[in-house]
Legacy VTK file of the C-alpha trace (Angstrom):
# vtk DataFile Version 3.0
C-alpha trace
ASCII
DATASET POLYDATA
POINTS 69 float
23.181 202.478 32.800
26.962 200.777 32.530
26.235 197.719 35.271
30.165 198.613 36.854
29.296 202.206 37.202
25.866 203.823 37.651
27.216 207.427 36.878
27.594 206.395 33.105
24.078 206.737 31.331
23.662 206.521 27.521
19.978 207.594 26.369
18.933 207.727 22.705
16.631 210.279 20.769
14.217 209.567 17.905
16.151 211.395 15.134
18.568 208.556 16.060
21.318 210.649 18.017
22.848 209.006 20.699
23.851 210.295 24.185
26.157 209.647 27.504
26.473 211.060 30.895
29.540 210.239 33.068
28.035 212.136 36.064
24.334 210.329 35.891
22.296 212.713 33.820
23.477 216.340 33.780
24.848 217.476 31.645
24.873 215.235 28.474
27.401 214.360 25.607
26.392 213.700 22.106
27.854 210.558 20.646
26.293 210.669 16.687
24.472 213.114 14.837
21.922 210.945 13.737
23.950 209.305 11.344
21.572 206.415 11.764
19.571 208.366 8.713
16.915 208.976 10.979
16.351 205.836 12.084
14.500 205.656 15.970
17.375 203.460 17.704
15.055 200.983 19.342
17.481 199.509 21.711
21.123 200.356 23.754
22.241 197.729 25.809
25.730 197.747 27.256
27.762 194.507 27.413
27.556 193.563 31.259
31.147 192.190 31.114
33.255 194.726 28.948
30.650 197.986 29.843
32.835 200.042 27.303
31.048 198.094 24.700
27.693 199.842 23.660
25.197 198.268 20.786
22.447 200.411 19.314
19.942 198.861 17.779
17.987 200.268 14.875
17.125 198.691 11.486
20.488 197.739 11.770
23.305 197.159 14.587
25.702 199.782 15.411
28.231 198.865 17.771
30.889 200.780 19.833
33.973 199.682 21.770
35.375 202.253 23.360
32.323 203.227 25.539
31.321 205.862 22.039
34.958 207.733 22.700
LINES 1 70
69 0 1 2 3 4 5 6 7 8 9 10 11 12 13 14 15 16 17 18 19 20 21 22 23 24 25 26 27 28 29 30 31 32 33 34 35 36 37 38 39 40 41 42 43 44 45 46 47 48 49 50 51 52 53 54 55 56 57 58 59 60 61 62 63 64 65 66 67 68
């Protein structure tokens, strides 16, 4: 959940898609199509200062700054 704004949610599924919310849950946006080769993204933490920046953490890091626009 972006610290600044609690409507903006980014979840992330096993086949290593990754979602986002601006309206706290319904309905949701996908961000990737997995392209983390089916890697289980293990972590998503956005930056507490600049929330537009999103890491995803799998077997590698994947990193966003534009909030996954």
């Amino acid at each position: 959940v972006d610290p600044s704004n609690d409507k903006l949610v980014y979840s992330a599924a096993t086949s290593g898609a990754i979602f986002k919310s601006t309206d706290g849950g319904a309905p949701w946006t996908g961000l990737s199509k997995g392209q983390n080769s089916g890697s289980t993204v293990n972590t998503l933490t956005i930056d507490p200062v600049t929330p537009q920046v999103v890491y995803a953490g799998t077997f590698g890091l994947y990193k966003t700054t534009t909030g996954g626009q």
